[in-house]
C-alpha positions in Angstrom: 104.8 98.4 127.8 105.2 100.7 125.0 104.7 104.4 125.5 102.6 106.5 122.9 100.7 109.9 122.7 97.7 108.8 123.6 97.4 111.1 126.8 100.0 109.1 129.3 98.7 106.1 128.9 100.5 102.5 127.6 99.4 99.9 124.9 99.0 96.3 125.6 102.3 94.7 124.2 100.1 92.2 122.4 98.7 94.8 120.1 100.9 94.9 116.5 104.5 97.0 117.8 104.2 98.1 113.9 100.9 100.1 114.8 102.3 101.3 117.8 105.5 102.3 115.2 103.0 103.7 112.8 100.7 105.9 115.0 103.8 107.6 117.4 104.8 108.5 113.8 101.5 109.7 112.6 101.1 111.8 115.8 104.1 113.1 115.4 104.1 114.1 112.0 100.7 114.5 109.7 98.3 114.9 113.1 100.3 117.9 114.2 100.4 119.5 110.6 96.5 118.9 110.5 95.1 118.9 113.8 93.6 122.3 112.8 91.4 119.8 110.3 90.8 116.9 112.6 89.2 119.0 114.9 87.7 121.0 112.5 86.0 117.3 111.1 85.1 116.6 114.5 83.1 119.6 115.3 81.5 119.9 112.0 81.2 116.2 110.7 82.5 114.4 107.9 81.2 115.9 104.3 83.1 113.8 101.0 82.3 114.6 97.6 83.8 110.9 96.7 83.1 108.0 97.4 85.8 105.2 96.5 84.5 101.2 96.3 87.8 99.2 96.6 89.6 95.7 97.1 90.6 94.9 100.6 94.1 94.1 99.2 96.3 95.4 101.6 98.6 96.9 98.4 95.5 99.1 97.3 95.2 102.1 99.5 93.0 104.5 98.1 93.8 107.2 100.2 97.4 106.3 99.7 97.0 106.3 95.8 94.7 109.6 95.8 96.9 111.3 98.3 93.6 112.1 100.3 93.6 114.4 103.2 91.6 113.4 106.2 87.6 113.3 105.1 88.2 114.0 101.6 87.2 110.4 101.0 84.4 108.0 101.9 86.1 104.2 101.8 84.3 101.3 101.7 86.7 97.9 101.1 85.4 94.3 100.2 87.0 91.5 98.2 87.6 92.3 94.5 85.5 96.1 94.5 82.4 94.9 94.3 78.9 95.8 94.3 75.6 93.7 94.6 72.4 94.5 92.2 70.0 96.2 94.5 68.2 93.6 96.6 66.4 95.3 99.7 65.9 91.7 101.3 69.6 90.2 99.8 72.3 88.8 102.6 75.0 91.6 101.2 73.6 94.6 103.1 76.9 95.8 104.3 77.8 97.6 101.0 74.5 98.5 100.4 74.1 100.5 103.5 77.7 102.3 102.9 76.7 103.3 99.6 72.7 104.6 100.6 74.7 106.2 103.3 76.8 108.1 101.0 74.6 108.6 98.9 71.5 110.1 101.2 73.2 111.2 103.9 76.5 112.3 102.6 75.6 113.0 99.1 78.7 112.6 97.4 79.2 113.4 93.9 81.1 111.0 92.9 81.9 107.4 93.0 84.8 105.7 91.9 84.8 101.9 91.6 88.6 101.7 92.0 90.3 98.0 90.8 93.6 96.4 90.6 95.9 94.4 88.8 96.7 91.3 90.1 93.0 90.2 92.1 93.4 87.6 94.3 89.8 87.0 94.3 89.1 87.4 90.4 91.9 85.2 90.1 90.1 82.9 92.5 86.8 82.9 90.5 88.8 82.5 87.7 90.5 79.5 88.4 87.7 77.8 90.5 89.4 77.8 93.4 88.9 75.4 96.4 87.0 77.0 99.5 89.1 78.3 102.3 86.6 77.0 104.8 82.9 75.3 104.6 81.2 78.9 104.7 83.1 79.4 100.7 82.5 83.0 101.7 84.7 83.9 99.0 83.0 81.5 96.4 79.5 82.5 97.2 80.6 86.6 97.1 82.8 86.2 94.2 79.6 84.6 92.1 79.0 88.6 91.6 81.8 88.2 89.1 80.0 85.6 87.3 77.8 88.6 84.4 81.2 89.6 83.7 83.0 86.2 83.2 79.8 85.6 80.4 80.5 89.0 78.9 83.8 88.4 78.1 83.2 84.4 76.8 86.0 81.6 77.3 89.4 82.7 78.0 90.2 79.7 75.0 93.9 80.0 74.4 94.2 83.7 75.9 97.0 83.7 78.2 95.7 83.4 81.7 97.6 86.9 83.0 95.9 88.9 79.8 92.2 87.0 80.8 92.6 88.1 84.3 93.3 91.8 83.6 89.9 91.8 81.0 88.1 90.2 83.3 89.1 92.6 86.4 88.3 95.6 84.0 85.1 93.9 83.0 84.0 93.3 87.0 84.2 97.0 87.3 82.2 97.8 84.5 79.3 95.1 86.0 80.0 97.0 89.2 79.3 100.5 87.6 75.8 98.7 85.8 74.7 97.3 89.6 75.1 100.4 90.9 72.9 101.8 88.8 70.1 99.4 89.8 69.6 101.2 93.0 67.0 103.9 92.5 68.9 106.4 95.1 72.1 106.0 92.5 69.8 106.1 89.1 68.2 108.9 90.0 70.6 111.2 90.7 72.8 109.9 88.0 69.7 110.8 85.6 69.4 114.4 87.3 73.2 114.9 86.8 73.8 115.4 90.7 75.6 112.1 90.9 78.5 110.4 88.7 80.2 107.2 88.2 83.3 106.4 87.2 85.9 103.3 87.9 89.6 103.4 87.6 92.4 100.7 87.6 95.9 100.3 89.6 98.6 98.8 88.4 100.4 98.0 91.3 103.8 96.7 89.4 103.9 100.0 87.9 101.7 102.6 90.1 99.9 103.2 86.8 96.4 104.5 87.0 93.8 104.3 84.6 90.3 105.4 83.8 87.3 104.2 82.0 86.1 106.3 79.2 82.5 105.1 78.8 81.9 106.3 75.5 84.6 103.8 74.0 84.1 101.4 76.8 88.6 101.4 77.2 90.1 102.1 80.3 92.6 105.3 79.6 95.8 105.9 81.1 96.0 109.2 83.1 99.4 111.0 81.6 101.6 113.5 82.8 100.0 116.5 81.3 96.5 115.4 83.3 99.0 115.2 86.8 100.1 118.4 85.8 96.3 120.0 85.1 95.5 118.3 88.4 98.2 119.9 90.8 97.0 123.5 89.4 93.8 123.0 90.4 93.7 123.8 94.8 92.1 120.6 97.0 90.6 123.3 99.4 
């Protein structure tokens, strides 16, 4: 059995020894420099001002990428970032209720649809690919994609790796439009309260950039913008 702080007692040696790995460290480090804040959160409640829509892909982290304290941001992960047109009575409630959660409840300010290079599941809808099992959950949630696919036309002689990236940058921007279908979202969007935004990860290169609606291109952030960023204080 594998000891751990958890107050004295032992893990089960058939949960994942690199958990048990990453938690002793965790308590041992970042929980002891911000306990003050854990308990703080637990006392108080959790109270975002972002809200961050991204891939499951286990490379994709968004609090690893935004460096985010504990309840800085509200996460909600599915396949390939996306998000369904409103549809009170559709079968994909589970992102739906996240966001009217952060939205009406927590009333974040912002949310950021974040995407990725390399999509396994654009890449998937992309090249048709076979189901994984009879349910083709992928298939059937990845037919979101589909608006965006039209948008951009055939991929023709393009080469596949430059269609992909369009098409992931193009998914986001669909995701941005569906977001706006919900009344909760438009509303506030209207009123100013709320904002949207969607931001790619380049996870060769760590490169981040952001979509500038106005020109409809997705911007790199630069060194002077880290720089502007770090002056500003988190708390």
């Amino acid at each position: 059995m594998s000891s751990v702080p958890n107050g004295g007692q032992t893990a089960p040696m058939s949960f994942p020894p690199r958990l048990i790995e990453g938690y002793a460290h965790f308590a041992g480090g970042r929980l002891r420099e911000e306990q003050a804040r854990y308990r703080e959160l637990s006392e108080i409640g959790q109270s975002p001002e972002i809200m961050v829509i991204g891939c499951c892909d286990s490379r994709v982290s968004p609090e690893v990428i935004f460096d985010a304290k504990p309840g800085e941001l509200f996460v909600v992960r599915n396949v390939a970032n996306l998000v369904p047109p409103y549809t009170p009575d559709g079968a994909q409630r589970a992102v739906s209720a996240a966001l009217e959660f952060a939205v009406q409840a927590l009333k974040v300010k912002h949310i950021v649809v974040l995407g990725h290079a390399q999509c396994g599941g654009i890449r998937a809808f992309a090249e048709e690919s076979k189901p994984l099992s009879p349910g083709d959950f992928i298939g059937r949630w990845m037919e979101m994609i589909a608006p965006a696919a039209q948008m951009l036309g055939p991929r023709g002689d393009e080469p596949m790796g430059t269609y992909l990236a369009r098409l992931e940058q193009a998914s986001m921007i669909k995701t941005l439009d569906n977001l706006m279908t919900f009344p909760c979202v438009r509303i506030l969007v209207e009123r100013g309260k709320l904002h949207l935004h969607a931001a790619y990860f380049g996870v060769a290169t760590g490169g981040l950039s952001v979509l500038d609606r106005e020109s409809g291109a997705f911007m790199p952030v630069t060194q002077a913008d880290h720089a502007s960023a770090l002056a500003t204080p988190r708390f």
